[in-house]
N, C-alpha and C positions, 0 to 999 in steps of 0.2 A: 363833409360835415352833414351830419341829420340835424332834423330842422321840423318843428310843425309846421303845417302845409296850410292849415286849417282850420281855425277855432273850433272847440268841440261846443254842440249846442247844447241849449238851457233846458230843453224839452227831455221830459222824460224818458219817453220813448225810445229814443235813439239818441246817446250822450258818444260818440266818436272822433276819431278826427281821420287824415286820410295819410296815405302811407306818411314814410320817411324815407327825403333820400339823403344817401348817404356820400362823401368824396370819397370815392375808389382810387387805391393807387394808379398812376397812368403807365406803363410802361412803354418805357423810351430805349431805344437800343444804342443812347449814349448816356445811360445811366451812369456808366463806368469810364474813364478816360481811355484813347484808344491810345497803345504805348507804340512813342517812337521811337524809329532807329537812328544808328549811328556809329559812325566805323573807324575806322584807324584812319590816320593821314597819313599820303607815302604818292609819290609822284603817279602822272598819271595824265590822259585827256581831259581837261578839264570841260569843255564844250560837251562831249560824249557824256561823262557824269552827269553835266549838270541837267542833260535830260534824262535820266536815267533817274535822279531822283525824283523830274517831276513827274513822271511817270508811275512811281510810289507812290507820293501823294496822292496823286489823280484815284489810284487804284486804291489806295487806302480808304478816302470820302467816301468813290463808290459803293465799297461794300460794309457802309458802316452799319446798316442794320442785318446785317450776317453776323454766325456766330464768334466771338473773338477771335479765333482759330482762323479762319477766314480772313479779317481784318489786316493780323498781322503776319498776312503773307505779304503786304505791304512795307513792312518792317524789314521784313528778310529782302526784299529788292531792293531796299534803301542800303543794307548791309551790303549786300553784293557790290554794290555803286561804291560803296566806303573801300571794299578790300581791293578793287583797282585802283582805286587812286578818288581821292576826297579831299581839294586842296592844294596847295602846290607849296606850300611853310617847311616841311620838314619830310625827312626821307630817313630809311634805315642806312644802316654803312653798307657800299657799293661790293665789299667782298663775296666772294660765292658763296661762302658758309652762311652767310646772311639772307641772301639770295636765296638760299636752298631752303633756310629755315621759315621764310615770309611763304615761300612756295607749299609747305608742310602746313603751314599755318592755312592758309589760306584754303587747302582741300578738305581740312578737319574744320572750319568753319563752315565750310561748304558744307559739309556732311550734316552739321547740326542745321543747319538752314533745310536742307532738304528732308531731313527727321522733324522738324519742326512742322514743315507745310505739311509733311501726311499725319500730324498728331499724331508722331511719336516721340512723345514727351521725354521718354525714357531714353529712348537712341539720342535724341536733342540734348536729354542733359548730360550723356555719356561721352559725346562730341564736343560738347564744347566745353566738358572739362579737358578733355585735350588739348582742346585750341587754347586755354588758359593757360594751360603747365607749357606747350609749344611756346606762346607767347612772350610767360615770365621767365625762359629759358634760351630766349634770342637777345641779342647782342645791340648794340647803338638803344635808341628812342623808342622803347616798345613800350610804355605806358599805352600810347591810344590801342593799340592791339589786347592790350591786357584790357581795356575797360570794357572795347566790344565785345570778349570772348565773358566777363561777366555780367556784358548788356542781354547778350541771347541765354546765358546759361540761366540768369536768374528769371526770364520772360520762362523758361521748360518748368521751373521751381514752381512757376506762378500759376501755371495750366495744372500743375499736380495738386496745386490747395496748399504747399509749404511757404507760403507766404512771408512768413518772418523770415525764412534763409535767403529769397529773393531782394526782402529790403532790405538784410546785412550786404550781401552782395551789389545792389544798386548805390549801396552809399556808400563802397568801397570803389566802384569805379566811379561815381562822381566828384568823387576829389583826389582820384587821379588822374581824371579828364580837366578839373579845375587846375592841378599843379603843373601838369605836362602841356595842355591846350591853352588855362585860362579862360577868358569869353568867346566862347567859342558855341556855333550850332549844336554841337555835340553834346557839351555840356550840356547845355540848354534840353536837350532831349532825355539825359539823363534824368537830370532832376525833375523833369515832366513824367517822365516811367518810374521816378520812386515814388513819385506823389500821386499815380494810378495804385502802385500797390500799398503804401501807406492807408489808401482811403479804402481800399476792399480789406485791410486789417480789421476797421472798425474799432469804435469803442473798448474799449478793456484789455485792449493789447497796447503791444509795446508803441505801436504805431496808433494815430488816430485820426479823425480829420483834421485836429488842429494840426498836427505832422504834415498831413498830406494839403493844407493850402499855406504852410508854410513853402513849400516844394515847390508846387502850382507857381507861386510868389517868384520863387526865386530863377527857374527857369523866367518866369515874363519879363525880369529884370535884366537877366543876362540877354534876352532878342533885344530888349529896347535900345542895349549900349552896343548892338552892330544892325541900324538901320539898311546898311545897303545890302544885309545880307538875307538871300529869298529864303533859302531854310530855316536860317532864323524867325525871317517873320512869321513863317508857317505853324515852327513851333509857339513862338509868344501869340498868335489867334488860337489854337491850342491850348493852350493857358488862361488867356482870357474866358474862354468858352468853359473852361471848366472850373474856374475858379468863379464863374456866376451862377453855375449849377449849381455847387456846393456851396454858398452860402445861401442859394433860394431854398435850399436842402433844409440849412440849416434856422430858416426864419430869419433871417438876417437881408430883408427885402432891399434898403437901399445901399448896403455893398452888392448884392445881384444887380440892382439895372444900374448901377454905375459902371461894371465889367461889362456889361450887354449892353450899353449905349456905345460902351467904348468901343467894343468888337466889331458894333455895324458902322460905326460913324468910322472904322478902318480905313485910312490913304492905301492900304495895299487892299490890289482883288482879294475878295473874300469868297471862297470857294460856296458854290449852292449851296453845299448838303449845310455847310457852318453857320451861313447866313439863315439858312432856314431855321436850326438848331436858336440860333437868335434872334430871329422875329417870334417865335414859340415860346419862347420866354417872356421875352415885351407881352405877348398876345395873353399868355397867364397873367401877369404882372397885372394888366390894365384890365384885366377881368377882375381882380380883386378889386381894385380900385374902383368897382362900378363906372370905367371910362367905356361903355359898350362898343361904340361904334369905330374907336381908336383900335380897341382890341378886335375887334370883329376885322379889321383893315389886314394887320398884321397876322392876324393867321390864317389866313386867307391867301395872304402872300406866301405867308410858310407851306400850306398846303400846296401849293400851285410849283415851288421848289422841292418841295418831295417826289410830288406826282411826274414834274418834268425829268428828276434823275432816277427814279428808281420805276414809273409806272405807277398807274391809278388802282393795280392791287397787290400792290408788295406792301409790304407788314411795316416798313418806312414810314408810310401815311399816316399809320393809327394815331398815334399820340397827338399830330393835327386835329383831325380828325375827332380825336375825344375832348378836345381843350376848344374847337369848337360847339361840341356839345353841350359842353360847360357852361359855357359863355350864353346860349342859347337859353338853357335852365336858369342861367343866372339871373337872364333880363326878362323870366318871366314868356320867353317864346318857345314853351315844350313843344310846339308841334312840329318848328323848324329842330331840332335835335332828333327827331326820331329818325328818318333816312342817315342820320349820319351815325344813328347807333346802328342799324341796319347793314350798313355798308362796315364798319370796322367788325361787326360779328362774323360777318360775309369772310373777309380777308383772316381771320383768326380762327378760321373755323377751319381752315383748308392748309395755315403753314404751324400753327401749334401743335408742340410736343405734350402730352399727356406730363402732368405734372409740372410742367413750364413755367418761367414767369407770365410767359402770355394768357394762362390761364386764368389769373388774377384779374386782369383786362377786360377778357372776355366777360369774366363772370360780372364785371360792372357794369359794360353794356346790357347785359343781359338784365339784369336787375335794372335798369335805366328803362328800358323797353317794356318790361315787365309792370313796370308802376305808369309808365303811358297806358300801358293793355286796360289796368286795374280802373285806371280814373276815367275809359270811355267802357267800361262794366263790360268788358271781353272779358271773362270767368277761368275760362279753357285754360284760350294761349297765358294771361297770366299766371296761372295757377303752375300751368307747365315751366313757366321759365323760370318762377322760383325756385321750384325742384330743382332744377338743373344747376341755378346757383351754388343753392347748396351742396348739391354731388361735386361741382365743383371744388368747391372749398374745402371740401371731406378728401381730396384729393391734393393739398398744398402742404410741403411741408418745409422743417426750418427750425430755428434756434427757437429760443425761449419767447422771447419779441414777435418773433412772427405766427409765434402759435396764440399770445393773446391777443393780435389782430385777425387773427382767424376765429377766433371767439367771441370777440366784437362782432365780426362782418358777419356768421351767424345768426347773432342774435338780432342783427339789423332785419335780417331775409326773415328770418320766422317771425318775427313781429310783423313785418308784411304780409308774408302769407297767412296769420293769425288776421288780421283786418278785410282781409280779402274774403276770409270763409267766415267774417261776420257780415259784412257785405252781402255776401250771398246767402245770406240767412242760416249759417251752418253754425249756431250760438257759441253751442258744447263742445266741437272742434276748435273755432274762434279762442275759446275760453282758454280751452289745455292747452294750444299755441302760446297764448301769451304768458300763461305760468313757464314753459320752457323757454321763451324767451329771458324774461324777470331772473330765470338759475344762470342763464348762461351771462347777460348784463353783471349780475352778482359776481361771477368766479372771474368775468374779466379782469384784467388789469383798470383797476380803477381811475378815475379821471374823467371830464366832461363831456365823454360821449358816452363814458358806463354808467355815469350819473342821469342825464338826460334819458337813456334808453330806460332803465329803471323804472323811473319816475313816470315813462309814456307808458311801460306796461299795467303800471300800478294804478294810473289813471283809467286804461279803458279797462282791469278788473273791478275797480270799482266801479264803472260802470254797469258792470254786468249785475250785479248788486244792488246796484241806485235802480235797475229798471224792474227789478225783482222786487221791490221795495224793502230791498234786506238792509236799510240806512244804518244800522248799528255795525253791520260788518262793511259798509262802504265809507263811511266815514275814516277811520283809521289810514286807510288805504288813500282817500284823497288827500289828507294831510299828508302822509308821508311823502307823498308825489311833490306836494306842496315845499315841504322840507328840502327836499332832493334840489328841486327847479333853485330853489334860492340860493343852496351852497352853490351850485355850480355857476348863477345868472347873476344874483344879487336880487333886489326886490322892488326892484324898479321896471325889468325887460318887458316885452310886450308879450314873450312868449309862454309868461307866467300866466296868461288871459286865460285859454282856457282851462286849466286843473281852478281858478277862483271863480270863472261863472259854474262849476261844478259846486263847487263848496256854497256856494249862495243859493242855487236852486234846490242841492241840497237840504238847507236849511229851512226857507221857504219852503217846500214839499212837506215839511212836519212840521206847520206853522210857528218857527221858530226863526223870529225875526230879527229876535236884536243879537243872533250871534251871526244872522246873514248881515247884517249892517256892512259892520269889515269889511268885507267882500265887496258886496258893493259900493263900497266907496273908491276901492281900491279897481275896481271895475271899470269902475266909469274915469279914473283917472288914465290907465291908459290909454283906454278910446278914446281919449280927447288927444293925448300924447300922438296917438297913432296917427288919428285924423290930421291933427297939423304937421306931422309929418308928409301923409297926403298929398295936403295942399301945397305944403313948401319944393315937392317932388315937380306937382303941375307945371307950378310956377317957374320952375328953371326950366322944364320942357317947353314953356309955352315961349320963353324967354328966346332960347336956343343957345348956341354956343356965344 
């Protein structure tokens, strides 16, 4: 969220305010739910399995800020563990023909498993439509076989971008893991991997988030009703974790830390990477909440859990890392945020793909750094890093959504940079900056930060105006600012202050008093607002907890 930093002053001379900063997306490499496995039941050592799936999980956590691909090679170990034997309930018929057809099965799942870990998506989904048609063509209890061979076929579907055929396919073996298993880990995993690809559907398809934390849902309900089972629990913390993502996603703040109290307040061990994914939440959470010191606790801790499993410069870190930043800017301590924009540019600079989500990241730090450079009048480095933002951004691309946040987050960077080259005395640059700012505010997608940004443009060109003493052409211009601030604020905010000690000085400057009245009345109203604000701020500090 951009924000005046600074009342603009009443002096002629120099009527400004100082950048804006903006919230930058954070990127997290558990954006997305990581999909888990899940295999047939059919006799088997059960001791041998059961570490064979921990050893999945383990390996799964590990690599959770690797690329998905990556991730669920984890998946595919958990598989392997299933097609020995997962359980000890039910067995195919003892006949050779059965025997031979579980053995067929089992190598053409194998084959998609091993096309999967080298991403080949294509061999992967060519195999394990085999293992399907082998599957629904063998004899006794082949439901659980039938669901695994559409658990990995539809994960190939998912790597391709065919998404809707992966979620026909995941709700076709989740009710027949429901009919054949029941409550079962399996299922449970299921409906946790349809509700991974439900929520990468998105909006306007068949699927959407409300789909996919119906899923979230329903897998957490199926671990809850087999307590003593550890896969189970693995997936239902899997659920929880994602099911408080996605409602913090969605603004919907106290169903997220109700899930995220729940997850860490967990009787079963809660793996680092998970815990950590959950105090990062809390640590956001109580940062909005202006609880500083609460939130500073808990990501702190979360950093210290990334750092201890993944290393102090794996790409793991950053979203700590930046959500302490946050935190930092938020209470007012820019100076403690700058080494930590530092250090996550450091780590982004060295594992980012050109075109990447990490780019997005970067380019916030960089802008975060940039506007430190700017407010101790480094000229240079600032001036360089705006550039670079925006090269960045000129390099993001994406759906319709993501291109008018990319027209936003422009017009954010060249309004700064447009303050910077007034700053430095550079008027007529300054000027044209903020007009291209002002087009590109306009052609955004409309709403309170295209209104805001508008409105900041329109305030310092009329300033340029007000010091020219061209009052006929700056007048118009601070009203509309004027106008803007209140659709968006209402007429009460404090940040309405400086566009009305404008319009008062204004008015005063062409001895025109009784239309500055208004103003200041309305001036001094929330400087008294603000002030007991203040005090009242003191007061609980002084007070303490």
């Amino acid at each position: 969220m951009w924000r005046f930093r600074q009342p603009m002053r009443r002096a002629a001379s120099r009527v400004r305010t100082r950048p804006l900063r903006r919230r930058w997306a954070m990127w997290n490499s558990t954006a997305r739910c990581r999909p888990m496995a899940c295999g047939p039941e059919s006799g088997g050592p059960p001791v041998r399995n059961a570490r064979l799936i921990r050893s999945g999980f383990r390996f799964l956590l590990r690599f959770r800020s690797t690329p998905r691909w990556q991730r669920l090679v984890a998946a595919l170990l958990l598989a392997i563990a299933a097609a020995t034997g997962l359980g000890s309930g039910m067995a195919l018929a003892a006949a050779d023909d059965a025997a031979a057809g579980q053995r067929q099965w089992q190598s053409l799942y194998a084959r998609a498993q091993d096309a999967y870990g080298r991403r080949d998506w294509t061999g992967a989904e060519q195999a394990a439509r085999q293992a399907l048609a082998q599957a629904r063509a063998g004899q006794g209890q082949t439901g659980p076989f039938v669901a695994s061979s559409q658990n990995i076929l539809a994960l190939s579907l998912q790597r391709q971008g065919r998404l809707q055929e992966a979620a026909e396919l995941l709700g076709e073996a989740l009710e027949t893991s429901r009919q054949t298993l029941g409550r079962h880990a399996n299922t449970a995993s299921l409906a946790f991997n349809l509700g991974s690809v439900q929520e990468e559907l998105g909006p306007g398809q068949t699927a959407d988030q409300q789909h996919a934390l119906a899923s979230y849902e329903q897998a957490l309900r199926i671990a809850d009703a087999l307590p003593g089972d550890t896969a189970a629990t693995q997936v239902g913390q899997q659920a929880l974790a994602a099911l408080g993502r996605l409602h913090a996603e969605r603004g919907e703040a106290q169903r997220a830390d109700a899930y995220n109290r729940r997850l860490l307040q967990s009787q079963a061990s809660l793996p680092p990477d998970l815990r950590a994914d959950a105090l990062l939440r809390q640590g956001m959470a109580l940062t909005q909440q202006g609880q500083w010191s609460e939130a500073q606790a808990a990501l702190e801790e979360s950093l210290q859990l990334f750092e201890a499993a993944h290393g102090a410069r794996d790409a793991a870190v950053v979203p700590a890392l930046t959500a302490l930043a946050n935190l930092h800017h938020a209470s007012g301590q820019h100076e403690r945020a700058v080494p930590l924009h530092q250090r996550a540019m450091d780590i982004l600079r060295q594992q980012t793909v050109q075109g990447g989500a990490q780019e997005a990241v970067l380019a916030g730090h960089l802008n975060e750094l940039a506007l430190w450079q700017l407010q101790d009048r480094q000229f240079e480095p600032a001036r360089a890093g705006f550039e670079e933002v925006l090269a960045l951004l000129e390099r993001q691309n994406g759906d319709a959504k993501t291109a008018g946040e990319k027209t936003l987050a422009r017009a954010d960077v060249v309004g700064n940079l447009a303050q910077l080259e007034g700053q430095a005395g550079q008027d007529d640059v300054s000027r044209d900056l903020h007009r291209q700012a002002l087009a590109l505010y306009r052609a955004a997608p409309q709403g309170l930060p295209a209104q805001l940004g508008q409105a900041r443009s329109l305030n310092f060109l009329a300033a340029f105006d007000y010091r020219r003493r061209r009052f006929a052409e700056a007048e118009p211009q601070f009203l509309q600012a004027l106008a803007l601030m209140e659709q968006a604020l209402g007429t009460a905010d404090e940040r309405l202050l400086p566009v009305l000690q404008n319009l008062e000085a204004l008015y005063l400057s062409q001895g025109r008093a009784e239309q500055a009245r208004p103003y200041q009345l309305r001036v001094h109203e929330l400087q008294r607002k603000q002030q007991a604000g203040q005090q009242a701020g003191d007061a609980a500090g002084t007070a303490g907890p």
